[in-house]
C-alpha positions in Angstrom: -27.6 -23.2 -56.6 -24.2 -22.6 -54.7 -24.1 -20.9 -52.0 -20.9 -17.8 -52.3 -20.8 -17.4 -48.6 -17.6 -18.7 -46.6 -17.3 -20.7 -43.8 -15.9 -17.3 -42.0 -19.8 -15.9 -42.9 -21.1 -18.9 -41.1 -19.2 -18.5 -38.2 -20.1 -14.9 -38.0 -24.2 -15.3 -38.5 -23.7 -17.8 -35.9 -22.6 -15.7 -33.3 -24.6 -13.2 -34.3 -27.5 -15.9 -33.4 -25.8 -16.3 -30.3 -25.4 -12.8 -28.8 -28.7 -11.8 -30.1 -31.0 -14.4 -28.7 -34.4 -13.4 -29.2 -35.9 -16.5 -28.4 -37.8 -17.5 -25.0 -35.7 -16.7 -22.1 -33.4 -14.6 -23.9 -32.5 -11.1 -22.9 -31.8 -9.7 -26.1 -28.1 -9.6 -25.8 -27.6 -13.4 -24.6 -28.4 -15.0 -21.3 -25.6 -13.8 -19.5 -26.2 -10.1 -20.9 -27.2 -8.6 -17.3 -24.4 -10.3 -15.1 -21.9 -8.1 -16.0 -23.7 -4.9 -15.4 -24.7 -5.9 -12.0 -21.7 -7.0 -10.6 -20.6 -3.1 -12.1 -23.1 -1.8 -9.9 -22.5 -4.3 -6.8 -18.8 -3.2 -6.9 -19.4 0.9 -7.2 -22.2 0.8 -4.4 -20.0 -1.5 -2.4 -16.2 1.2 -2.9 -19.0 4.4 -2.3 -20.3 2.6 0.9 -16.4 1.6 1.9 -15.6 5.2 1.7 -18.4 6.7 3.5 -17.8 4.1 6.6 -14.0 4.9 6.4 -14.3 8.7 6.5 -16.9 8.6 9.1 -14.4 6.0 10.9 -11.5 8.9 10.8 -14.0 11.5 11.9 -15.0 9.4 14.8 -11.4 8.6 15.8 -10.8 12.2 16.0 -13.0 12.7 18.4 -12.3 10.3 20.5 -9.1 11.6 21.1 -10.3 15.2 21.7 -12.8 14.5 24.9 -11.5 14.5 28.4 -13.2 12.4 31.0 -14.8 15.8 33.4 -13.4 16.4 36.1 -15.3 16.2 39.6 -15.8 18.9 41.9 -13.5 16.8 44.2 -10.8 16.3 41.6 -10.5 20.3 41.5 -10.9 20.6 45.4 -7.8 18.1 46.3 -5.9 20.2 43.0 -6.4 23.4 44.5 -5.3 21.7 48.5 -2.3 20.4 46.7 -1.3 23.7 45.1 -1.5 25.2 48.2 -4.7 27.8 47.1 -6.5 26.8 50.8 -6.1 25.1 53.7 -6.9 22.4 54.9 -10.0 23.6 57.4 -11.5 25.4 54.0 -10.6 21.9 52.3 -12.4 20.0 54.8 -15.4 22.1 55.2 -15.7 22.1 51.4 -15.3 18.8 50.8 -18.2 18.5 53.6 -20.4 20.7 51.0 -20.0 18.9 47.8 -20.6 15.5 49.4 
């Protein structure tokens, strides 16, 4: 009997045997099926974790900025001598308190 089927049929039940490898160590869809949707995930998890460090990077720059170093009770004391707001017996005798 002659077989009616082209040599396009062939190629096409071959790769059909290809993709669809039920055989031992196959995955159903091929050997390489997985790979793809892996590296999907690897890349997504990888730009969600890029964006949570780089807004809590911003976040933490602007806060930086925003705190002073305090100022010491001597800092004010020589400010307020320097401004002229007491003299220089009240600075001394403070200045003997805070230390």
């Amino acid at each position: 009997m002659v077989s009616l089927l082209s040599p396009f049929d062939y190629t096409m039940a071959w790769e059909r045997s290809y993709y669809w490898n039920w055989g031992p160590g196959g995955l159903g869809l091929g050997s390489f099926f997985l790979i793809p949707i892996i590296l999907m995930i690897a890349f997504w998890v990888a730009v969600i974790i890029g964006i949570v460090y780089f807004v809590k990077w911003i976040i933490l720059s602007g806060k930086r900025h925003e705190t002073k170093p305090e100022e010491t009770a001597l800092d004010i004391l020589k400010k307020r001598y320097a401004k002229g707001e007491i003299s220089k017996e009240e600075f001394e005798r403070i200045k003997q308190d805070i230390q």
